[in-house]
Backbone as a chain_set.jsonl record, in Angstrom:
{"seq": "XXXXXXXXXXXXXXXXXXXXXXXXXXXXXXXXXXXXXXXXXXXXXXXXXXXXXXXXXXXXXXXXXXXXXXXXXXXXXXXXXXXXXXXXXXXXXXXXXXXXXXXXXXXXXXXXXXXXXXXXXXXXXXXXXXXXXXXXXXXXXXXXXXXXXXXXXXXXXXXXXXXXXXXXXXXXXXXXXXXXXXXXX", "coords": {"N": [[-15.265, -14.781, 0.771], [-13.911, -11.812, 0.978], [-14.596, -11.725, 3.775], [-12.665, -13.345, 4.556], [-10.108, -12.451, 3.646], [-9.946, -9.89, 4.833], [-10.03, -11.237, 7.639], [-7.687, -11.507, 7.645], [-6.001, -9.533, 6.903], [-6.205, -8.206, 9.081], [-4.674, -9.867, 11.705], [-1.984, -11.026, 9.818], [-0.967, -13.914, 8.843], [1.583, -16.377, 8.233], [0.118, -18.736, 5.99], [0.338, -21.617, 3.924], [-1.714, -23.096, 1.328], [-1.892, -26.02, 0.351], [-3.118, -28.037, -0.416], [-5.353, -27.506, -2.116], [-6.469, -27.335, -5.064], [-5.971, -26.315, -8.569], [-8.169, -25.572, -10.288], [-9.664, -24.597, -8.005], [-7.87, -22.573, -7.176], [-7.786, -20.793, -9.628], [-10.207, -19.782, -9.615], [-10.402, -18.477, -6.651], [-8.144, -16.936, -7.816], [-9.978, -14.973, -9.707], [-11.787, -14.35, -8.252], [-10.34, -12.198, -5.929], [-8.955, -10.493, -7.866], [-11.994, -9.762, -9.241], [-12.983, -7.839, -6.534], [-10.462, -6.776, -5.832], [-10.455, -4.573, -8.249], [-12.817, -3.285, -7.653], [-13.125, -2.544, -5.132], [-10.416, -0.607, -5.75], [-11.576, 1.035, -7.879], [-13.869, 2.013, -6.23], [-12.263, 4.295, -4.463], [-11.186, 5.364, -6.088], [-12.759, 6.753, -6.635], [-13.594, 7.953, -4.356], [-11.123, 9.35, -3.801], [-11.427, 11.217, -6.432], [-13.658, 12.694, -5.4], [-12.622, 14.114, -3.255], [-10.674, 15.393, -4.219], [-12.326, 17.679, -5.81], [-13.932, 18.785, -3.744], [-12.504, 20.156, -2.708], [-10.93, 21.608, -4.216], [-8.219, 20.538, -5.121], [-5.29, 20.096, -6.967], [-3.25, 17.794, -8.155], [-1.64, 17.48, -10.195], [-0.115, 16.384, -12.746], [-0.215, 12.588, -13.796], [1.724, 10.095, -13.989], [1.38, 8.44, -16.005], [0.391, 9.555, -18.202], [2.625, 11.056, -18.943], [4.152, 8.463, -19.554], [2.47, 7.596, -21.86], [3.124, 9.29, -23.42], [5.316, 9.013, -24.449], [6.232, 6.447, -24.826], [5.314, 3.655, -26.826], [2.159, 1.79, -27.4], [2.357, -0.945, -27.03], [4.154, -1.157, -24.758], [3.538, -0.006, -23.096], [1.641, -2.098, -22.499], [3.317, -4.118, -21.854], [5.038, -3.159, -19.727], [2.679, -3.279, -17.94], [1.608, -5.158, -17.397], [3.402, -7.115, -17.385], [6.243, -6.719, -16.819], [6.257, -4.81, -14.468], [4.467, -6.806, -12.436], [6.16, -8.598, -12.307], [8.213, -7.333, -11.427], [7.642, -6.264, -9.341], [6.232, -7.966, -7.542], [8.28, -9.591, -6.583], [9.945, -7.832, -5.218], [8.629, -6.608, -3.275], [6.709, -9.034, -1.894], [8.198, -11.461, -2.578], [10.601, -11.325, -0.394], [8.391, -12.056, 1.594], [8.405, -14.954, 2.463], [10.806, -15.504, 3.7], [10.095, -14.702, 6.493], [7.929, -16.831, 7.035], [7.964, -18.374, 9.391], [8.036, -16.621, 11.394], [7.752, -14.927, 14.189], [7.811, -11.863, 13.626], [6.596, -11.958, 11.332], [3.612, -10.703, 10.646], [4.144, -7.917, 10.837], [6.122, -7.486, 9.007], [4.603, -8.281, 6.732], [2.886, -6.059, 7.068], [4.456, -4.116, 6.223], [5.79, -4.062, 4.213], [3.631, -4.176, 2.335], [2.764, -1.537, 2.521], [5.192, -0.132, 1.784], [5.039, -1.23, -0.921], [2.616, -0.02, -1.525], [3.001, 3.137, -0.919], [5.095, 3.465, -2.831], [4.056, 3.923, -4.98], [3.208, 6.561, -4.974], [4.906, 7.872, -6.625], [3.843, 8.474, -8.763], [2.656, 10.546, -9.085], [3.245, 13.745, -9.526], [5.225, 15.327, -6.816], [4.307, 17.441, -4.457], [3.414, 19.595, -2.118], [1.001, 19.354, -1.51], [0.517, 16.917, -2.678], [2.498, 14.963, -0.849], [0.936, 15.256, 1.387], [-1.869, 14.301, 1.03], [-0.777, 11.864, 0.396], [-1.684, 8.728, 1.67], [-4.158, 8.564, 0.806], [-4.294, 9.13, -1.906], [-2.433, 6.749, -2.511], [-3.999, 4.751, -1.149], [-5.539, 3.023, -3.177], [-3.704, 1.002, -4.103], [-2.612, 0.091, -1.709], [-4.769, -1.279, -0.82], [-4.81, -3.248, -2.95], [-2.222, -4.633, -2.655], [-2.571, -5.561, -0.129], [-4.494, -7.702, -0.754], [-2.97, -9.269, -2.605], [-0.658, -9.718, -1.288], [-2.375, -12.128, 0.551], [-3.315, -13.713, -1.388], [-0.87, -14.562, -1.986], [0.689, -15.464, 0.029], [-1.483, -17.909, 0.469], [-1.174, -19.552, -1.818], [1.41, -19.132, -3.131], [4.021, -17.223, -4.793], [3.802, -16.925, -8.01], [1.264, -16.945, -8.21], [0.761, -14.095, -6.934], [1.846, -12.822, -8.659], [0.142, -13.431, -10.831], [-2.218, -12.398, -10.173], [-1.796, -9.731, -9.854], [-0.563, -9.134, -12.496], [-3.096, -9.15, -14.097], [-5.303, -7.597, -12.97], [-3.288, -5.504, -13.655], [-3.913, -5.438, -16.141], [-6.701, -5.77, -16.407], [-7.197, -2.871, -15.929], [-5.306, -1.461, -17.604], [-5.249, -2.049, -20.006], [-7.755, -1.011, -21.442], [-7.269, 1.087, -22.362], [-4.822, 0.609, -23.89], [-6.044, -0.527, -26.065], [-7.794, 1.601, -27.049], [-5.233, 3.249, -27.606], [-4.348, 1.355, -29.671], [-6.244, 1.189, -31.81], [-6.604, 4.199, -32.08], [-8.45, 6.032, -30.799], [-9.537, 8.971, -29.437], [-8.525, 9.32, -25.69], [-9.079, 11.364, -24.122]], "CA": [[-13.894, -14.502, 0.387], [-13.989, -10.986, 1.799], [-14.319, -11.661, 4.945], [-11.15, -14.151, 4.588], [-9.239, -11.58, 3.398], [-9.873, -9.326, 6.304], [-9.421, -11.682, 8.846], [-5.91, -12.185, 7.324], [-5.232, -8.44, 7.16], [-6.35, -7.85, 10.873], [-3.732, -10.906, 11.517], [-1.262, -11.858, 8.641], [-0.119, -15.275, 9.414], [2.511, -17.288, 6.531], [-0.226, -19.957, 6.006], [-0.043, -21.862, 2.627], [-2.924, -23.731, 1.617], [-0.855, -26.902, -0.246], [-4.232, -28.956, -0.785], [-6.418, -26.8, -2.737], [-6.794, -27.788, -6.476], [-5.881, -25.217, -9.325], [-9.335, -25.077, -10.448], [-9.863, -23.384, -6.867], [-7.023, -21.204, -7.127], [-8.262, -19.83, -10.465], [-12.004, -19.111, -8.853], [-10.1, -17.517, -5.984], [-7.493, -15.512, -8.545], [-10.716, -14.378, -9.965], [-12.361, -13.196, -7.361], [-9.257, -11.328, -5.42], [-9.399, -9.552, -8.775], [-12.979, -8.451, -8.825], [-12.687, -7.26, -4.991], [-9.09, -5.316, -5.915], [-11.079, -3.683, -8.986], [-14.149, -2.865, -6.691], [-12.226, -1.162, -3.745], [-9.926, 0.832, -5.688], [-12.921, 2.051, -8.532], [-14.124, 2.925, -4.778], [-11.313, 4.527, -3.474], [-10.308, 6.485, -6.816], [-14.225, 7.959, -7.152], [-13.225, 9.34, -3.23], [-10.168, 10.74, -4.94], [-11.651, 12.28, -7.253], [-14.788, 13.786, -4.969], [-11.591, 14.878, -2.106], [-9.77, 16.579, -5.86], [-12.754, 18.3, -6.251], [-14.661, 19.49, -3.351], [-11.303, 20.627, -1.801], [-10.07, 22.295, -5.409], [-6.614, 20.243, -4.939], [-4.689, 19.23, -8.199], [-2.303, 16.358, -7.411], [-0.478, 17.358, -11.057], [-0.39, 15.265, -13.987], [-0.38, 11.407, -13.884], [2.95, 9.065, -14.831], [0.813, 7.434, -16.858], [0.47, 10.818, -18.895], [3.972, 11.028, -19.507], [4.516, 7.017, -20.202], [1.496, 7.326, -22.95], [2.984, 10.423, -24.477], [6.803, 8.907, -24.852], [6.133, 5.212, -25.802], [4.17, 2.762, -27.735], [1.197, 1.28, -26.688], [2.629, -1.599, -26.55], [5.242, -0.498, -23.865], [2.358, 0.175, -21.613], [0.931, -3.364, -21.741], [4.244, -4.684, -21.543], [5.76, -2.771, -18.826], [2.322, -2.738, -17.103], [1.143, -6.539, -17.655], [4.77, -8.543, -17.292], [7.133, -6.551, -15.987], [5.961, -4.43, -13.168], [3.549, -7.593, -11.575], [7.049, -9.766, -11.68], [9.472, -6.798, -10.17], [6.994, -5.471, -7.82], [6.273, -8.953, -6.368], [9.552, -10.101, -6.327], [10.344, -6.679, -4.345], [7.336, -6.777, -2.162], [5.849, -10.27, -1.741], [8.581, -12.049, -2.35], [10.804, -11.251, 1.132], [7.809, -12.788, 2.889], [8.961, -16.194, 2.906], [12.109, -15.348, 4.662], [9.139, -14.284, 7.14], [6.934, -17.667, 7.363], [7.856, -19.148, 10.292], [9.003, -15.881, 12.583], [6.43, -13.883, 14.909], [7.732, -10.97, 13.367], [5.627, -12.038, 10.074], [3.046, -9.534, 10.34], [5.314, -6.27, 11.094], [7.064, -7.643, 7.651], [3.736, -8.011, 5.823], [2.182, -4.328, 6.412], [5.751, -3.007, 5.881], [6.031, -4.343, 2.482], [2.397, -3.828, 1.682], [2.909, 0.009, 3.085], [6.453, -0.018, 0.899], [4.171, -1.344, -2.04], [1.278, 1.103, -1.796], [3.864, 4.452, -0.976], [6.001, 3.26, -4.015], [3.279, 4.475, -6.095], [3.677, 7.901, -4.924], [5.991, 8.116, -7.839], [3.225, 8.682, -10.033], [2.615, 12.025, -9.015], [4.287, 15.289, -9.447], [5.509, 15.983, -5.681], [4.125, 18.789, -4.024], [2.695, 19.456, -0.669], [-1.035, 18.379, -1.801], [0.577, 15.16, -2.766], [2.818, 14.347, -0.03], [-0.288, 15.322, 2.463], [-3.084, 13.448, 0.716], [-0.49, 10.529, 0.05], [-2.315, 8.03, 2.28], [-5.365, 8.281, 0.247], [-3.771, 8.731, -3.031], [-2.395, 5.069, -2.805], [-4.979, 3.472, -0.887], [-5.571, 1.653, -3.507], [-2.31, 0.189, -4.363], [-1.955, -0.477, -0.363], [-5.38, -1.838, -0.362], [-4.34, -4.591, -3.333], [-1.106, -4.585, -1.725], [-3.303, -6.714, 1.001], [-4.997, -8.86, -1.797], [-1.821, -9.565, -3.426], [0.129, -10.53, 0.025], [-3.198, -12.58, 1.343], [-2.772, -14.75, -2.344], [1.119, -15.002, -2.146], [0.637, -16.387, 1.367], [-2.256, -18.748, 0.397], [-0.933, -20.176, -2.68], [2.644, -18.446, -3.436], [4.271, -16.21, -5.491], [3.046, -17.32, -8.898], [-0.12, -16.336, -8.143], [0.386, -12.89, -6.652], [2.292, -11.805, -9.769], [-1.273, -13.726, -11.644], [-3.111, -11.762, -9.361], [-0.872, -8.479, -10.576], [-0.961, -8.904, -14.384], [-4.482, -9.445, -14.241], [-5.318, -6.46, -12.344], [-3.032, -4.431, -14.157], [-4.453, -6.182, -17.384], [-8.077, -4.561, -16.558], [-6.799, -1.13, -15.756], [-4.709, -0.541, -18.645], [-6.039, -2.651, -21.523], [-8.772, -0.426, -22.491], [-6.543, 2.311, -22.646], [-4.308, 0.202, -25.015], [-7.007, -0.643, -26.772], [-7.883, 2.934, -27.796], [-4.432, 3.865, -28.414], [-4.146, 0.784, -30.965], [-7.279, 2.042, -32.439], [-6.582, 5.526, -32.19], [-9.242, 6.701, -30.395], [-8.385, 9.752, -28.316], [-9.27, 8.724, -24.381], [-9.45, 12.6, -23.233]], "C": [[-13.4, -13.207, 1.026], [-13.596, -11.265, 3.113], [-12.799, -12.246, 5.467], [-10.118, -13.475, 4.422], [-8.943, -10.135, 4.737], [-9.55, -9.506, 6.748], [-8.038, -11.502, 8.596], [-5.349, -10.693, 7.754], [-4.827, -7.932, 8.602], [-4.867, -9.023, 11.483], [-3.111, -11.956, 10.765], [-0.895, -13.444, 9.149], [0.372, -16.335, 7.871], [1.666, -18.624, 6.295], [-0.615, -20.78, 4.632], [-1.088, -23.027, 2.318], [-2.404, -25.06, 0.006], [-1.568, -27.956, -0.873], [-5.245, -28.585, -2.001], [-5.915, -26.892, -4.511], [-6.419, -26.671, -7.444], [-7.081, -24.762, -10.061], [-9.914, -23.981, -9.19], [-9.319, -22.118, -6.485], [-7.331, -20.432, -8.085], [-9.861, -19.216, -10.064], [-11.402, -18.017, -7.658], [-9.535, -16.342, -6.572], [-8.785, -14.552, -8.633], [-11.588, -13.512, -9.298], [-11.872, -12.155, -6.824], [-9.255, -10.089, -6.748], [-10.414, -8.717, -9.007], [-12.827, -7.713, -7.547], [-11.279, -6.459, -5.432], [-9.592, -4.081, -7.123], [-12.461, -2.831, -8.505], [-13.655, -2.277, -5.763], [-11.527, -0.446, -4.425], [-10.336, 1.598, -7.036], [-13.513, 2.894, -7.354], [-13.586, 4.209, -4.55], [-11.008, 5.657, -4.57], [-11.782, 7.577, -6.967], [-14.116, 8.859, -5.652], [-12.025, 10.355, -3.668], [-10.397, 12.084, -5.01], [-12.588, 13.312, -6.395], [-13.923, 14.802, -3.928], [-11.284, 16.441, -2.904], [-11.072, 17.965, -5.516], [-13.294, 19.441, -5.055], [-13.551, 20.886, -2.801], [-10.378, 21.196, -3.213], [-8.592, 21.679, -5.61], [-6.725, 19.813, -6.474], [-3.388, 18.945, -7.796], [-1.458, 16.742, -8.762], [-1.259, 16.317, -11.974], [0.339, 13.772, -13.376], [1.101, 10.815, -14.541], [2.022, 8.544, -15.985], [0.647, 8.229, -18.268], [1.615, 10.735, -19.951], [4.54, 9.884, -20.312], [3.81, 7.051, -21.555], [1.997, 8.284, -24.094], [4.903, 9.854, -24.925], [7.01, 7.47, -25.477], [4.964, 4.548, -26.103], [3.511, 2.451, -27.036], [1.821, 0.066, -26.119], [3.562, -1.956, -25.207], [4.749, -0.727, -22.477], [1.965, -1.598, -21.135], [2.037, -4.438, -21.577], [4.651, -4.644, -20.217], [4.158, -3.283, -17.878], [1.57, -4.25, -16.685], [2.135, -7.984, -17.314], [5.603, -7.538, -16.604], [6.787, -5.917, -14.809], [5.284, -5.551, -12.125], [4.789, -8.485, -11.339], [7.885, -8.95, -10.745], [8.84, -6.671, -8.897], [6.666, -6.888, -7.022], [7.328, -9.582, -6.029], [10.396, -9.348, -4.834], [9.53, -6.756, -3.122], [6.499, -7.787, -1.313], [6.869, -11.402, -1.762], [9.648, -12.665, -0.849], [10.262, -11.979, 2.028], [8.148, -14.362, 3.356], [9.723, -15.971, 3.762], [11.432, -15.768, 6.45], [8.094, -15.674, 7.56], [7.068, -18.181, 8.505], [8.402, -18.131, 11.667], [7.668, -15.358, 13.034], [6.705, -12.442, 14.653], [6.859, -10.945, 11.374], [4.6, -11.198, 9.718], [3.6, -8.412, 10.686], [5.889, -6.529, 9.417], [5.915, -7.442, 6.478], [3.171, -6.522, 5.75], [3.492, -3.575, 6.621], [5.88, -3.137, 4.193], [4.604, -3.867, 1.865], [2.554, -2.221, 1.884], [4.09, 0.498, 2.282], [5.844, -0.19, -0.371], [3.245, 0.282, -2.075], [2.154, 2.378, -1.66], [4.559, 4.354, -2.416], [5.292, 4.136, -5.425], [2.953, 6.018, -6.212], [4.381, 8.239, -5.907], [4.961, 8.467, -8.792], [2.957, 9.449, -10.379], [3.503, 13.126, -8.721], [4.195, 15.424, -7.763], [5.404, 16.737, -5.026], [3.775, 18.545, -2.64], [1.634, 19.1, -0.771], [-0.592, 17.215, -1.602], [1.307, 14.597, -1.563], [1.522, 14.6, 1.141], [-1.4, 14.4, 2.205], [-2.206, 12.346, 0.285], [-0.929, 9.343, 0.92], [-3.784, 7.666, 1.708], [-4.87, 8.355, -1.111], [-3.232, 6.954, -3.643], [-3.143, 4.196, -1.548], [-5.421, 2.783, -1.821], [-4.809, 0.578, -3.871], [-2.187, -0.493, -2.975], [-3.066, -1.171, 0.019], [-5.508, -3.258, -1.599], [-3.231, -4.984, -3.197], [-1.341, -6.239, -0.955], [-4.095, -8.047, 0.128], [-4.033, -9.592, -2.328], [-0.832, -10.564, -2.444], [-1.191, -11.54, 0.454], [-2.876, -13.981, 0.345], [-1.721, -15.642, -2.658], [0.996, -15.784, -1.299], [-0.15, -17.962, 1.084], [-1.517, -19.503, -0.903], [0.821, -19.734, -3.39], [2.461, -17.934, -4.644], [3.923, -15.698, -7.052], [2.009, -16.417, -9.193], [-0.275, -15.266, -7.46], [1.106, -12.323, -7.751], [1.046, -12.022, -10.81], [-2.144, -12.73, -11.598], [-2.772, -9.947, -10.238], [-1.035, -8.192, -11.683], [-2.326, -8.306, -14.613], [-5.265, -8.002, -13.945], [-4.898, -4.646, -13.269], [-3.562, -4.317, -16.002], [-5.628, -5.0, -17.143], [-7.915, -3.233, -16.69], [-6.493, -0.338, -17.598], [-5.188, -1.524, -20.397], [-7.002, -2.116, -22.183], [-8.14, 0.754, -22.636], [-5.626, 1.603, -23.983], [-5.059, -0.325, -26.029], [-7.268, 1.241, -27.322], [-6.649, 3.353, -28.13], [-4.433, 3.216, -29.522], [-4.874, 1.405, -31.774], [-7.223, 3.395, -32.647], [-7.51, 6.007, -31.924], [-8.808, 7.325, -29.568], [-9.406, 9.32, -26.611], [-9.112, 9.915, -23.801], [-11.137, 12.554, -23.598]], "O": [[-12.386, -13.377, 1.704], [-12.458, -11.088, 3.546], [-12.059, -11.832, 6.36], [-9.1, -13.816, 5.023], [-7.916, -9.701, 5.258], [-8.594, -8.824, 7.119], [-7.281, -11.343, 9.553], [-4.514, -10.528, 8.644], [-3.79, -7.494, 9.1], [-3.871, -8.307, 11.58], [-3.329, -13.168, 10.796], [-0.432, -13.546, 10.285], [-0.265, -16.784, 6.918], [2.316, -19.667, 6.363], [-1.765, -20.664, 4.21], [-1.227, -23.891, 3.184], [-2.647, -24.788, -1.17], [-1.038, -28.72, -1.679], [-5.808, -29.434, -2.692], [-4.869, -26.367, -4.892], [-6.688, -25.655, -6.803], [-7.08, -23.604, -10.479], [-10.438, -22.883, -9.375], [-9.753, -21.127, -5.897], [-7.272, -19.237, -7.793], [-10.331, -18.133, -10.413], [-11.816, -16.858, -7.659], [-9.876, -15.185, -6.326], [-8.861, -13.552, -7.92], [-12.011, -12.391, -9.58], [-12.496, -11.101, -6.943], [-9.544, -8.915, -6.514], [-10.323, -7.491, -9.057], [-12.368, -6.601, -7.805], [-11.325, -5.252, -5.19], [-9.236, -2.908, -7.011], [-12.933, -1.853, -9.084], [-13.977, -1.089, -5.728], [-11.66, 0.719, -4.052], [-9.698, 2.588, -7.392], [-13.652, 4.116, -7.385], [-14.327, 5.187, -4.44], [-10.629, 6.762, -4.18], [-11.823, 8.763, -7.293], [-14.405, 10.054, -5.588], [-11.978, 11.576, -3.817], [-10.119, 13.164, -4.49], [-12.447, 14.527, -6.535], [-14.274, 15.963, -3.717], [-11.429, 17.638, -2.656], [-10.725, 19.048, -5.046], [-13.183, 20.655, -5.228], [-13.77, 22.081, -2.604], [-9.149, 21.162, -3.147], [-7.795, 22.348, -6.268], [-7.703, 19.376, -7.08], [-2.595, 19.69, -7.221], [-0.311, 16.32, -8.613], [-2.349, 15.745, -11.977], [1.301, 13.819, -12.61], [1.445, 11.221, -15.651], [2.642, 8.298, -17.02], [0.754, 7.626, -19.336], [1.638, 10.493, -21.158], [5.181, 10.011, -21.356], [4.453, 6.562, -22.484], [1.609, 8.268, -25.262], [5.545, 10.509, -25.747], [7.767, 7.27, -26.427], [3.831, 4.826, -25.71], [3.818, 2.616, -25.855], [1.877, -0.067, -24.897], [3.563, -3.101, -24.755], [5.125, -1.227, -21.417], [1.977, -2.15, -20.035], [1.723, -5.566, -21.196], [4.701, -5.651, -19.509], [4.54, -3.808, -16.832], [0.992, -4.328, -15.601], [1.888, -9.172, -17.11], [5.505, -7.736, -15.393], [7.081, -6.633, -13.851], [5.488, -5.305, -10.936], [4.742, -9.179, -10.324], [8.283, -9.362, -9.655], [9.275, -6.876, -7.763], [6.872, -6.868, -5.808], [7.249, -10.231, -4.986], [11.047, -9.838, -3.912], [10.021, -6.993, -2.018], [5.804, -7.512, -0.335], [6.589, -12.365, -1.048], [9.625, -13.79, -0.349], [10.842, -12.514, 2.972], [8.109, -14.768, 4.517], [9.314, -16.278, 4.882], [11.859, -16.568, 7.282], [7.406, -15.447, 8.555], [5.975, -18.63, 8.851], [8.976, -18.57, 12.664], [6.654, -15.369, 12.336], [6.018, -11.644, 15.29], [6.726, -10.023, 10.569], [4.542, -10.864, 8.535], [2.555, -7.792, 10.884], [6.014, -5.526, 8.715], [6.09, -6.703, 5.509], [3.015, -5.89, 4.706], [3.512, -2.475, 7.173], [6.034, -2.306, 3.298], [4.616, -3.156, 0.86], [2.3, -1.719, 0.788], [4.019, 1.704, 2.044], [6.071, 0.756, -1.126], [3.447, 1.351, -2.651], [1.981, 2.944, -2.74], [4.481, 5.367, -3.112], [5.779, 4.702, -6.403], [2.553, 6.596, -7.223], [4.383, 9.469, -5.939], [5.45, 8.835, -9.861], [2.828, 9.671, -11.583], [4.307, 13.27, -7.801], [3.059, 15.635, -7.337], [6.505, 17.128, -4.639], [3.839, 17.443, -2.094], [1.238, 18.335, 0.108], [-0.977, 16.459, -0.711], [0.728, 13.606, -1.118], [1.389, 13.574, 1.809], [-1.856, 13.739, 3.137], [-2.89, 11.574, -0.388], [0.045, 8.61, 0.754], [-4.44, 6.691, 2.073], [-5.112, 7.272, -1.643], [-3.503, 6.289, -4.643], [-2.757, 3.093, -1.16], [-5.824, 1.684, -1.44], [-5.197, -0.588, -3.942], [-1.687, -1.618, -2.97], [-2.918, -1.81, 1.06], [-6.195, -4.226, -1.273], [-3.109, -6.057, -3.789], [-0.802, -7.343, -1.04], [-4.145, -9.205, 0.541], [-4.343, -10.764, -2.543], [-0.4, -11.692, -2.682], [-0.505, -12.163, 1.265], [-2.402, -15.023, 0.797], [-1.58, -16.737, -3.202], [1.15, -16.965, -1.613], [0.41, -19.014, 1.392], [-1.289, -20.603, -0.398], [1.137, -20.422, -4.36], [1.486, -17.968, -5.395], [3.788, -14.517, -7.371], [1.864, -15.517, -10.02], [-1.452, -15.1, -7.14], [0.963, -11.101, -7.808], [0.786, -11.106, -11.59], [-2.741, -12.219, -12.545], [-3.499, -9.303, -10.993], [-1.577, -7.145, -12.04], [-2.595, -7.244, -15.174], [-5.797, -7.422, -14.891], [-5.45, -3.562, -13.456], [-3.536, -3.362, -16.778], [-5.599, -3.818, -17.487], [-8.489, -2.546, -17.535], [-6.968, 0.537, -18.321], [-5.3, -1.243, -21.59], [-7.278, -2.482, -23.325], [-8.834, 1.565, -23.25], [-5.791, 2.128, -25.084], [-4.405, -0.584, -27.04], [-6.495, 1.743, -28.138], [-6.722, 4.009, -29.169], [-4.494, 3.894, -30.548], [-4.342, 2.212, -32.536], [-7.939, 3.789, -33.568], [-7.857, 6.741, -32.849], [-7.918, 6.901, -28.831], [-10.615, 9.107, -26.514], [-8.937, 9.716, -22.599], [-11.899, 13.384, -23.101]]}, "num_chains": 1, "name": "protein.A"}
């Protein structure tokens, strides 16, 4: 599956796969999921070792601010249904327009590169952050590429599936301790 996903990134091409069974598409969701939770657990433990060795602080976290102004539920709302439908709608959806032109890959790592920068928003603005922003959302720009590889293969559906799901793991054990009231510092 990996490797499939590669090839695609190295050369996007609009190719939908119109045969393949929904039992196959849920084995693939599933996997695209582990692999987007496995590269950017990766990607945030370089982060953190960049944060540290190099003394930078990037600021406090949106996520900070979101946790300290609304409900839990808010979070797994906003972060479970609405962000996986706007952001693919915004990002993934365009590509159709895109299926049948030879400018199809220029459109895919623009939107995936428009995806993954977008998330720059999460951090307080400084010169650390606009300098280390290329590694800050590598991982957003590297399920960006998971997200567009799914949309392509099976449509849009299933890169906002792909999305929930994703954002499901992340933030669900955090809403889980707020319900509970356990503090997560």
């Amino acid at each position: 599956m990996l490797k499939e996903v590669v090839d695609f990134a190295k050369k996007p091409i609009y190719l939908e796969e119109k045969s393949t069974g929904t039992h196959s598409k849920i084995r693939t969701l599933v996997k695209l999921v582990a692999i987007a939770l496995v590269i950017s657990i990766g990607l945030s433990i370089v982060i953190g070792i960049v944060q540290l060795v190099f003394n930078i602080d990037v600021g406090k976290h949106a996520m900070d601010d979101f946790l300290e102004a609304y409900s839990p539920i808010y979070l797994l709302l906003g972060a479970v249904v609405a962000a996986p439908v706007i952001e693919e709608l915004l990002f993934r959806g365009p590509m159709i327009w895109f299926r049948n032109n030879r400018f199809f890959p220029y459109i895919f790592y623009v939107l995936t590169l428009g995806f993954g920068f977008m998330h720059i928003s999460n951090y307080e603005i400084t010169i650390e952050v606009i300098l280390l922003s290329p590694l800050l959302v590598a991982p957003q720009i590297s399920v960006g590429i998971l997200l567009g590889f799914i949309r392509v293969k099976f449509g849009l559906l299933w890169s906002m599936a792909l999305h929930a799901l994703y954002n499901l793991v992340l933030v669900g054990p955090i809403f889980l301790f707020k319900i509970l009231d356990i503090p997560i510092e």
